[in-house]
N, C-alpha and C positions, 0 to 999 in steps of 0.2 A: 734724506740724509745720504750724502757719497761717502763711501770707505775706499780707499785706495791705500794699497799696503806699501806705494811707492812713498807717501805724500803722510807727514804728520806721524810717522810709526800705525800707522792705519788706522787711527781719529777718525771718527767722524765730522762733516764736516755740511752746509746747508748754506747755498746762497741766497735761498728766499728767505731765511733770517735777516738779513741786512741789505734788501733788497732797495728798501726807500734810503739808505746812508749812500751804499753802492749809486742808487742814481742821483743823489746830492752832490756826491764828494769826489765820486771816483771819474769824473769826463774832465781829465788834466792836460789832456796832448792838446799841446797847439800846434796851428795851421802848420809848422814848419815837420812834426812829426810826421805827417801823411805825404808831404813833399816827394821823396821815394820813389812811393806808390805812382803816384798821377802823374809824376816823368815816367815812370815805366808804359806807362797806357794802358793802366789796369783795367779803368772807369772810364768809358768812353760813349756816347751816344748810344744808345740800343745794345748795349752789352748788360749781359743776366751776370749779376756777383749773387753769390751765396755768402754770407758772413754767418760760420759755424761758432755756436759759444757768446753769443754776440750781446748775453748778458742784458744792460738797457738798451742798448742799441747806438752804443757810442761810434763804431767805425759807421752805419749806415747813416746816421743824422748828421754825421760830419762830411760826408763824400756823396751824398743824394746831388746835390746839386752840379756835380759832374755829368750828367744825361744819362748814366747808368740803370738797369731796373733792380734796385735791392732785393732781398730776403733775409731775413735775418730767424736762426733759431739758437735755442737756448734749453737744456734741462729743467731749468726751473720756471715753474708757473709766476711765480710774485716777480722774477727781472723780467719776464716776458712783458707783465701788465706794464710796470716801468717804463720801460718802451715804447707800447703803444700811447704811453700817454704821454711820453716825452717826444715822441714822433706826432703829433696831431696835426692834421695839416700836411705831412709830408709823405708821398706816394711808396711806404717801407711796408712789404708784407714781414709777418711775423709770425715764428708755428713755436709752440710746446713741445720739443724730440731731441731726445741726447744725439749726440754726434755720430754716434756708432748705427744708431735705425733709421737715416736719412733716406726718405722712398720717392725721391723724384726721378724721372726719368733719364734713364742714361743720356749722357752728349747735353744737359739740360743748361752749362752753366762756362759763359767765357773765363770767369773769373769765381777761385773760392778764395775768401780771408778767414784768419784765426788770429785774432787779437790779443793776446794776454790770456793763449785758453790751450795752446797745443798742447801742450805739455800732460793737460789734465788725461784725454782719451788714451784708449784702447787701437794706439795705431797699428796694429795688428788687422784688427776691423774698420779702422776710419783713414788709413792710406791709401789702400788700392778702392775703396768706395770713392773719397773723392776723385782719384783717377777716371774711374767711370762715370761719375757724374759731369767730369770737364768736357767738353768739346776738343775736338783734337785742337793742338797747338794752342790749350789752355792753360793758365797760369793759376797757380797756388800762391798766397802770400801769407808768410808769418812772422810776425812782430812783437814786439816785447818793449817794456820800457819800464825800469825799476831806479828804486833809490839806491845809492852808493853807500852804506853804512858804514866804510872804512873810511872815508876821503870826507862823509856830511857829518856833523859832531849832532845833529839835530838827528837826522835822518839814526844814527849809532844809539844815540840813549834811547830812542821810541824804540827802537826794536830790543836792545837790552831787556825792558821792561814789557814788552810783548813775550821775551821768551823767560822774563819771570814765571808770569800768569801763567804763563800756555809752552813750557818746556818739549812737548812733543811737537812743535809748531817746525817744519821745515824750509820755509820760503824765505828763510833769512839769510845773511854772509855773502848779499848778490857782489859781481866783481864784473866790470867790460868783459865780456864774451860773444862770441858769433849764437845766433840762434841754435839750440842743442835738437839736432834732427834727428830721431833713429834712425838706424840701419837700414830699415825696412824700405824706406823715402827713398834712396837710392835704385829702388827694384822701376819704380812707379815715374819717379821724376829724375830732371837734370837743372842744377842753381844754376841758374842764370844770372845771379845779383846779391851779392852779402853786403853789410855795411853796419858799423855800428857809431853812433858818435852820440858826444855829451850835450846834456842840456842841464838847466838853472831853471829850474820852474817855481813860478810865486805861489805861495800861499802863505794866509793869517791864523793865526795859531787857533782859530774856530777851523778851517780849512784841514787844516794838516793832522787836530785830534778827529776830524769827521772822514778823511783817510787812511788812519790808521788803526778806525774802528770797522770800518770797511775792508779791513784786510782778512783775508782765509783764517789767521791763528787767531785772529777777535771776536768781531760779529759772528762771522759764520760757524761759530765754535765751542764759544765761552759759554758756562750756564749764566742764567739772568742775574743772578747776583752776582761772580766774579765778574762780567760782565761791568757792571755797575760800578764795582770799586776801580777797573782798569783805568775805566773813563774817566774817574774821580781823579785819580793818580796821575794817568799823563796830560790831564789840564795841568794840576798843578804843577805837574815837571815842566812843563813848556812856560810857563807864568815866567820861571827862576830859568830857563835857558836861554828862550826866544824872545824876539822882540815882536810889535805886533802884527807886522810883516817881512816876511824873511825869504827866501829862497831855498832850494832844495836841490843839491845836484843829484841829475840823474843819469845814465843813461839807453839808448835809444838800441837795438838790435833788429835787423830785416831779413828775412833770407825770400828769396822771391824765384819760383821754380817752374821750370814746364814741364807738361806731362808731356813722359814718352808716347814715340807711335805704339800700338796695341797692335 
């Protein structure tokens, strides 16, 4: 269980709860999201990326085949496994370690990414360690992509009804923003590259209740009976709003940075 007094009024909160939904429902970004990336030259022949937070191992399954050497780590044991078993056949190493106790060797890594996960660390402790773990004139990338609740009527009432259930839920009210850096990222790095833009992503109302059970204020959170009723509930709200496949606006944030010389 993670407690962050930033995040949910300091809830607790367990991604291996909803580890098998998370790798069902949650690998949404199409090939156009990563586009960014692999114009920058992130992923390139015999380059080492580190992908911190990396959950089931969405950014590595999707970007292996760029000639890159992945790794991917994750806090939790049960998205780890996810991974490995959503990775079968594809040359992704995988460790069990929060972001903050990463023990590979300084200079080890041309490229780190954080997917849908900065946010969460102690970049106090996990800024200047990535620093040292990049090669010089190595690049950091972090990315984001959420639904619009003010502009999506679908995307509005699931969350409405998430923050029924789950009142101390904060990952709600998202709005177009650049990626939120701390302070501290300025000591360590220089943005090379921001950009945010809209997407319309499909999903069928099995799809969109199985990521929104997938989300921090649900799965990872709910006890098993509120749990139960939530899911009971926003099928039927989608039943009476949605049709059987529908779209979802969302959008897309990058900030993409090099580490200073040391």
């Amino acid at each position: 269980m993670i407690y962050d007094a930033r995040l949910d009024g300091g809830a607790g909160f367990d991604w291996g709860r909803t580890a098998t939904e998370y790798a069902k429902y949650r690998d949404i970004y199409p090939p156009s999201f990563w586009e960014p990336l692999l114009n920058a030259g992130l992923f390139r022949e015999g380059m080492r990326v580190l992908d911190i937070g990396t959950g089931t191992g969405v950014l590595p399954r999707a970007l292996w085949k760029s000639g890159a050497q992945f790794t991917g780590t994750d806090i939790s044991p049960e998205q780890i496994e996810q991974a490995r078993q959503l990775s079968a056949g594809i040359p992704v190493e995988y460790r069990v370690c929060p972001a903050e106790a990463l023990d590979f060797p300084d200079a080890s890594f041309d490229t780190v990414t954080a997917c849908q996960c900065f946010f969460y660390f102690d970049h106090r402790i996990v800024v200047p360690l990535i620093a040292r773990l990049l090669k010089p004139g190595g690049h950091l990338a972090v990315t984001y992509l959420s639904w619009l609740p003010e502009e999506d009527p679908i995307a509005g009432a699931s969350e409405q009804l998430v923050l029924r259930f789950n009142p101390h839920w904060t990952g709600g009210g998202e709005y177009r923003r650049p990626v939120d850096l701390p302070a501290i990222t300025a000591e360590y790095f220089t943005i090379e590259h921001e950009e945010q833009f809209e997407m319309l992503l499909p999903f069928t109302r099995e799809s969109w209740a199985g990521r929104i059970h997938a989300c921090r204020g649900v799965g990872a959170s709910l006890p098993p009976e509120a749990l139960e009723h939530f899911d009971a509930e926003h099928r039927a709200m989608l039943l009476g709003i949605a049709p059987e496949r529908f779209e979802v606006r969302h959008y897309a944030a990058y900030a993409i940075l090099r580490v200073n010389d040391m």
